[in-house]
N, C-alpha and C positions, 0 to 999 in steps of 0.2 A: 692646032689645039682643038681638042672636039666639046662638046658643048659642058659633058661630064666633068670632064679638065679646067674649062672655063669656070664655072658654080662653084667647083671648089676652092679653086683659085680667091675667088671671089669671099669667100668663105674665110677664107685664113684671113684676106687683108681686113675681115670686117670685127673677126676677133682681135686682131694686133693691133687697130686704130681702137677701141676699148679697153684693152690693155694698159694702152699707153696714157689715158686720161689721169690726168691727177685725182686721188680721192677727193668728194667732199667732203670738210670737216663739218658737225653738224655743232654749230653753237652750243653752247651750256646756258639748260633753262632754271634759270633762278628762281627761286621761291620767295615770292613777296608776300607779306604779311603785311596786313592794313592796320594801323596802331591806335586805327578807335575801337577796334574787335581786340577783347582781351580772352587772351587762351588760355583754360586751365590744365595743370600737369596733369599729365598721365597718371593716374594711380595703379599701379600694380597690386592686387589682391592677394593676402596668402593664402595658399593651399591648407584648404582643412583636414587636419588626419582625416582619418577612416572612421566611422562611429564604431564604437564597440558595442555591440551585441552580446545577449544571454543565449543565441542560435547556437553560439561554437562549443559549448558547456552541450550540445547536444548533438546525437547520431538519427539521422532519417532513414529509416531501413523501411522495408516494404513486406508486410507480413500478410499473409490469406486475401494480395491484392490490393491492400488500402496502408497507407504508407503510418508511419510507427513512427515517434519523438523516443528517442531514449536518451538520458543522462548517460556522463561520462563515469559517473561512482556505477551505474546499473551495468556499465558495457562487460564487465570484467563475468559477473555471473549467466550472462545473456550470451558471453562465447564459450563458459563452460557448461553452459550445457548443449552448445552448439555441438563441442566436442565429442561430450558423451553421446548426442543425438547422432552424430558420425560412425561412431564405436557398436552404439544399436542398431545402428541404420545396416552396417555391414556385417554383425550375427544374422539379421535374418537375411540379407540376400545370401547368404552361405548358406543357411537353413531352406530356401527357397529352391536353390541350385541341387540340396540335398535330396530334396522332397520330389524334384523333376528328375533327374534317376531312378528314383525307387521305383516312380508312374513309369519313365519309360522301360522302365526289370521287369514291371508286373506285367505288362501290356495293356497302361491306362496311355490314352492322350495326354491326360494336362492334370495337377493337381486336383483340380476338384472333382474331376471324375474319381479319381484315389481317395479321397474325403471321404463322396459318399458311398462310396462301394467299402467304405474303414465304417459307416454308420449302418449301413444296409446290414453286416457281416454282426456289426453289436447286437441288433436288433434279432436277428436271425436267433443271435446264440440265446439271448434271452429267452423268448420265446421256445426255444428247446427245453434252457432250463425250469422255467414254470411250466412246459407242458409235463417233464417226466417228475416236478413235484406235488403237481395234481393227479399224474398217472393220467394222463389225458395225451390221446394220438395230437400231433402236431399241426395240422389242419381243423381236427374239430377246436382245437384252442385258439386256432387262428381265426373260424368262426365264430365262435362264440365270443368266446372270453377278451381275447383281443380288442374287440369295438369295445367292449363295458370297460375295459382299464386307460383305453384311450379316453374314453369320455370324463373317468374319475379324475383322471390326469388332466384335461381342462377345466375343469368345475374347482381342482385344488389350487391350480394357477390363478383363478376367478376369486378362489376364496384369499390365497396369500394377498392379492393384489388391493384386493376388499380391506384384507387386516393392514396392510401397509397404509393405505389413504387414512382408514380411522389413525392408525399411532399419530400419521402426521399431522392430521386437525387436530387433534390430541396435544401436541406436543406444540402447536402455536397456540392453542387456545395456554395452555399454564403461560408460554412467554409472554403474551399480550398481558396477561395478568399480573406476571414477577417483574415485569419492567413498569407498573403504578408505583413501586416500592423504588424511594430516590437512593436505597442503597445496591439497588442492583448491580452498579455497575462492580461495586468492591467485592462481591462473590462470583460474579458471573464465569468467572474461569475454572473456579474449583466446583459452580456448581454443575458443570460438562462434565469435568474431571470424575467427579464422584459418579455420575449417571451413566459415566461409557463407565467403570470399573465393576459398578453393581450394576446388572444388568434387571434387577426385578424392582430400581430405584428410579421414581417416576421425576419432573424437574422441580416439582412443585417439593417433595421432600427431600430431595439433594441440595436445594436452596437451603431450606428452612436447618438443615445439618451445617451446612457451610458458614451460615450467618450465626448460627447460635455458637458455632468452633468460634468465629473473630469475636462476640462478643466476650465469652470465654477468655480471649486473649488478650480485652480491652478491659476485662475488670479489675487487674492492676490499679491501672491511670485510674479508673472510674474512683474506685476507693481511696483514691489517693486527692482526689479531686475533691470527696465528701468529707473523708476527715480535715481539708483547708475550710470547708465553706464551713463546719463547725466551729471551728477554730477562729476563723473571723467573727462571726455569730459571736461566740464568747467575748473575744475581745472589743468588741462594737459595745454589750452589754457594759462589761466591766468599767469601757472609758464613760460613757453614760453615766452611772454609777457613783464614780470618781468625780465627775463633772459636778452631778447635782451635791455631794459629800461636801466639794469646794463652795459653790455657792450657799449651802446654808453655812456652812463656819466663816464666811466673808459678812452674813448678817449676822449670827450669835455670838460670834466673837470680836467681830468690830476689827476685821484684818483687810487689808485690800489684796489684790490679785499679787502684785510683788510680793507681798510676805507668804502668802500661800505658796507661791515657788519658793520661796527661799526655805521655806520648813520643808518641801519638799527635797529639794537638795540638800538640805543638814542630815535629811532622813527621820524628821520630828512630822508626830501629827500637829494639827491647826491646835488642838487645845494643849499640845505640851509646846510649841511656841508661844501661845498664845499667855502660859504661866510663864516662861522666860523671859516672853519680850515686858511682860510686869514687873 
């Protein structure tokens, strides 16, 4: 047997004598509990629902970058204009597509070379027609005249711009002033209303029209109001009247307050009880 032969040999009788060993069974470890230590029960906790939230009542969307709360009553208008923003969105890439044809027909690069060669081409024609309505050659107009109607033409832009700031100090100076009046708020709609319709109608006198319309329309009630406060009036007097009537025929007649009512319920005065009850 050569040494390989031996080892192995050896080998197998060393696994077969392990084999052959009975298991050890491993004792059962009891659990003692010491009976001066008192143990309290396990309390099982219940699971709390979920809180409910006013979050789900809303949509987080992300608009110009910085994220956006919208209501679920807002979602419905908020995707139809989504839509329609869809619908315009896609007229002008078709109009864009359009417009990039026409540059590559004409032999522009890119739209806006097509733009201004469309503004370049206005100006040109102008310029023809002022020169042949002056009777003036087309370069002396363009000398001349040209620079003095370009300048008129920023001095009117200077001047609209002027007239624009004044309306608008204009027009907060009267609001700052219509809104001391605590009735502002009950015309303030018609008094827009009336000032965009008439356009030569300043806010201060579309107020003052709008206000004088509701009271116009309040003088009903109002009259209706004055003839009760008269009508009280009188009848205030009248019980007065009646009052002091009863007290002196309580002294001149020698009647007490029950006989006074009672002639008044017969429908007799104090002196024609006053001969019956004799």
């Amino acid at each position: 047997m050569t040494i390989a032969n031996h080892s192995e040999f050896l080998l197998k009788l060393d696994l077969q004598y392990h084999s052959d060993e009975p298991p050890v069974e491993e004792a059962p470890i009891e659990e003692t509990i010491d009976p001066g230590i008192e143990t309290e029960p396990t309390q099982v906790q219940d699971e709390e629902p979920p809180a409910t939230t006013q979050d789900e009542d809303f949509f987080e969307v992300k608009y110009n970058k910085e994220n956006m709360r919208i209501s679920r009553d807002e979602a419905p208008a908020y995707i139809q204009k989504g839509l329609n923003y869809d619908k315009v969105n896609q007229k002008a890439t078709d109009y864009e597509q359009h417009l990039q044809r026409v540059a590559q027909i004409t032999g522009y690069s890119s739209i806006d070379e097509l733009i201004q060669a469309a503004q370049e081409a206005e100006q040109e024609r102008h310029i023809q027609q002022e020169a042949h309505r002056l009777g003036m050659d087309e370069e002396a107009y363009k000398q001349y005249v040209a620079p003095v109607n370009e300048k008129l033409s920023t001095v009117e832009k200077q001047l609209e711009e002027m007239r624009f700031q004044a309306f608008q100090q204009q027009v907060n100076t009267e609001l700052n002033e219509l809104k001391k009046d605590e009735n502002f708020p009950k015309f303030e709609q018609e008094m827009f209303e009336l000032a965009t319709k008439h356009k030569n109608m300043t806010l201060t006198e579309a107020y003052e029209f709008a206000s004088l319309r509701g009271l116009k329309e309040q003088i009903p009630s109002l009259q209706q109001q004055a003839e009760q406060k008269v009508v009280d009036q009188i009848k205030a007097r009248q019980g007065k009247h009646v009052e002091t009537h009863d007290e002196n025929a309580m002294v001149s007649l020698n009647l007490s307050q029950e006989e006074i009512t009672m002639a008044q319920k017969l429908g007799l005065s104090p002196e024609e009880y006053a001969k019956w009850k004799s």
